[in-house]
SERO-4910 file (N, C-alpha, C, O; in steps of 0.05 Angstrom, whole numbers):
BEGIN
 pado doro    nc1    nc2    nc3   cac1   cac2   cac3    cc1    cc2    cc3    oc1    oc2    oc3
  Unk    A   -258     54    510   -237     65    494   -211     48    496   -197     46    476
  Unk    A   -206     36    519   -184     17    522   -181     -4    512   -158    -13    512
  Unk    A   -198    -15    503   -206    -32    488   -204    -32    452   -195    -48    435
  Unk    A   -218     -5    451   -215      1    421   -174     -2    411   -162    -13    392
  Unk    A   -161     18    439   -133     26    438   -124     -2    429   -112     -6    408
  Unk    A   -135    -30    456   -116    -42    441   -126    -58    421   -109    -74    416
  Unk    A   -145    -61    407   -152    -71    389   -135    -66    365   -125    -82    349
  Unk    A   -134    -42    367   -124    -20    346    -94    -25    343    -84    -22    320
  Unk    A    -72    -35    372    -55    -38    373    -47    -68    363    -25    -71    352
  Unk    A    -67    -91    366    -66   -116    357    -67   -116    328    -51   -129    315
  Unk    A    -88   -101    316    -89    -92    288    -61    -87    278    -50   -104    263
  Unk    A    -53    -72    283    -19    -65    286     -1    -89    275      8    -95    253
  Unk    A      0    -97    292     11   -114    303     21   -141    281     42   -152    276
  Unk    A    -15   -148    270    -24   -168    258    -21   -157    221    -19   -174    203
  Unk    A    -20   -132    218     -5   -115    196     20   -119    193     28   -133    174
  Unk    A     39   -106    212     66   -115    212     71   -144    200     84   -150    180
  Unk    A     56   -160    218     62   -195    222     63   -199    188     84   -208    179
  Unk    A     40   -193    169     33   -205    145     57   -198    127     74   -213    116
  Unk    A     50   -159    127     66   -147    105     91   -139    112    100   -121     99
  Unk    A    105   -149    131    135   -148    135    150   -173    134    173   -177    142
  Unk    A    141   -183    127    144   -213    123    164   -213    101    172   -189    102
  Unk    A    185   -230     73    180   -231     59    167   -237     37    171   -224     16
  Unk    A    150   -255     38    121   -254     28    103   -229     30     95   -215     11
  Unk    A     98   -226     51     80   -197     58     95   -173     45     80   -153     40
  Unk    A    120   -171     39    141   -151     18    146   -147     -4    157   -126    -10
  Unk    A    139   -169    -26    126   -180    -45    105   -180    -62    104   -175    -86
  Unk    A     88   -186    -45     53   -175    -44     52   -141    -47     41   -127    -64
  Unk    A     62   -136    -31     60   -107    -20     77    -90    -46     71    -66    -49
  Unk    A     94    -98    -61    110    -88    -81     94    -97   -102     88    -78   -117
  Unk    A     84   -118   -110     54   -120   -138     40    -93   -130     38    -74   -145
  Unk    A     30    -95   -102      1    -76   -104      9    -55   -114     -3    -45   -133
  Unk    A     32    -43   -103     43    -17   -115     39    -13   -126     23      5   -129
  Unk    A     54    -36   -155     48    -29   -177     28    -28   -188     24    -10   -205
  Unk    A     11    -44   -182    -19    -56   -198    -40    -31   -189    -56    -21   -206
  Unk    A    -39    -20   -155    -59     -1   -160    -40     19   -158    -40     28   -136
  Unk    A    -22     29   -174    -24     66   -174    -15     86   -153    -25    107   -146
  Unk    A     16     67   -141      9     81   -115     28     96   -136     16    116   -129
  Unk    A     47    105   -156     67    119   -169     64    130   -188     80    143   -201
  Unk    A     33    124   -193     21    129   -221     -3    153   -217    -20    153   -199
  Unk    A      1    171   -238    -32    195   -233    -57    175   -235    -54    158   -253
  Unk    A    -80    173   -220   -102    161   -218   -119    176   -232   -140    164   -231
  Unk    A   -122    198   -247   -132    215   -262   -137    204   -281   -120    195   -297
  Unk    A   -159    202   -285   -171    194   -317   -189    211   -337   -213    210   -332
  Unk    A   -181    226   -360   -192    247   -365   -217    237   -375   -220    215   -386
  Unk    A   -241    262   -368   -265    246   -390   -279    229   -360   -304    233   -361
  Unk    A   -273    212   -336   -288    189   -329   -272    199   -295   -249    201   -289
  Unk    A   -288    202   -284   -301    217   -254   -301    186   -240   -290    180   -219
  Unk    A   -315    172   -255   -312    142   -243   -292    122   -236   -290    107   -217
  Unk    A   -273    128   -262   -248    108   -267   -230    126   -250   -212    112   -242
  Unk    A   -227    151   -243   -215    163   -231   -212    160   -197   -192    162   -183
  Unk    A   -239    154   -191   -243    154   -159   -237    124   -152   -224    118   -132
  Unk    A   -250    102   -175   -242     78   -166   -204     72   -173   -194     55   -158
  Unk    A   -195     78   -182   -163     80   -181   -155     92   -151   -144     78   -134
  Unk    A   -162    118   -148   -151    120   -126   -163    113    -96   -155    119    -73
  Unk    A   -182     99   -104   -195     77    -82   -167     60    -77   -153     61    -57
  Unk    A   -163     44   -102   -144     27   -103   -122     40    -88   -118     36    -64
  Unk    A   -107     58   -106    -88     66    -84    -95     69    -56    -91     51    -40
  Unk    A   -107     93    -49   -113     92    -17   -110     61      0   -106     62     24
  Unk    A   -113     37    -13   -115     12      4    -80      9     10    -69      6     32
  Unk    A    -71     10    -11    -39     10     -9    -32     34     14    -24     27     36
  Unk    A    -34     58      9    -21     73     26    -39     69     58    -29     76     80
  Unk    A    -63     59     55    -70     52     95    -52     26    101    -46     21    125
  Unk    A    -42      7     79    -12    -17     88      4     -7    103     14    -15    124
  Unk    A      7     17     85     34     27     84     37     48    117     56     48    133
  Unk    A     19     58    119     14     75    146     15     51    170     31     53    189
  Unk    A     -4     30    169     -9     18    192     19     -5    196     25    -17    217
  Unk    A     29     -7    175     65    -13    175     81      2    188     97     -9    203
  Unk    A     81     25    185    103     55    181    134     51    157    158     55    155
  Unk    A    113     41    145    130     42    121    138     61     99    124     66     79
  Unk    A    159     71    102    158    101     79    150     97     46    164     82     33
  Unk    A    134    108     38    129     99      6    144    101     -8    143     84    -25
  Unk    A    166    120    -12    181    134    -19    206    104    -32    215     98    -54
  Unk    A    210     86     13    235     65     -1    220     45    -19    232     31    -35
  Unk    A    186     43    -15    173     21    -28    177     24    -56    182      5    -71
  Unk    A    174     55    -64    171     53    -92    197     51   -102    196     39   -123
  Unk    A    224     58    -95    250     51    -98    255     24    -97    273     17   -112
  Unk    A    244      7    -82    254    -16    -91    236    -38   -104    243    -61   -109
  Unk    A    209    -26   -110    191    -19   -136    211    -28   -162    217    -49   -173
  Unk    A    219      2   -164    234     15   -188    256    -13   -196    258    -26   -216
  Unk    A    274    -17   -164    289    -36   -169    280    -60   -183    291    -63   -205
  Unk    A    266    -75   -176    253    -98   -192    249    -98   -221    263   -111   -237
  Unk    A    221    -76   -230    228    -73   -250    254    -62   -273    254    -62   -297
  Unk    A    266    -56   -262    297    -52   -275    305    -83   -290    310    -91   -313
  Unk    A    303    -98   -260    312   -124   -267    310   -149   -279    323   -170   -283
  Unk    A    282   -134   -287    256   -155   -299    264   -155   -341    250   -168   -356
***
């Protein structure tokens, strides 16, 4: 188990390292957009296109957890960009 702990903690660690980066902040503000973390994943009619969307999302929000990153400022400064664009 101590082992798993710190694995788990290096994991961490090696998360932070990428996506707190500015690069890794960047990246992390496309995916947002691209998979859906702000958008309904609901697709009427298709059970398929529905689950694989929020596949997509879910990858963004385990970033966002194993960061402790609030989604909330991600998608705000989301919003900001495209404003600017």
């Amino acid at each position: 188990m101590l082992n798993t702990l710190r694995e788990r903690v290096a994991l961490r660690s090696d998360y932070e390292a990428v996506f707190k980066s500015p690069a890794g902040q960047k990246v992390l503000r496309h995916m947002s957009r691209k998979f859906n973390l702000s958008n309904p994943t609901f697709t009427h009619g298709d059970t398929h296109m529905t689950a694989f969307r929020e596949g997509q999302r879910s990858v963004v929000l385990t970033i966002l957890k194993f960061i402790n990153k609030d989604s909330a400022e991600l998608l705000e400064q989301t919003k900001d960009i495209i404003e600017d664009e």
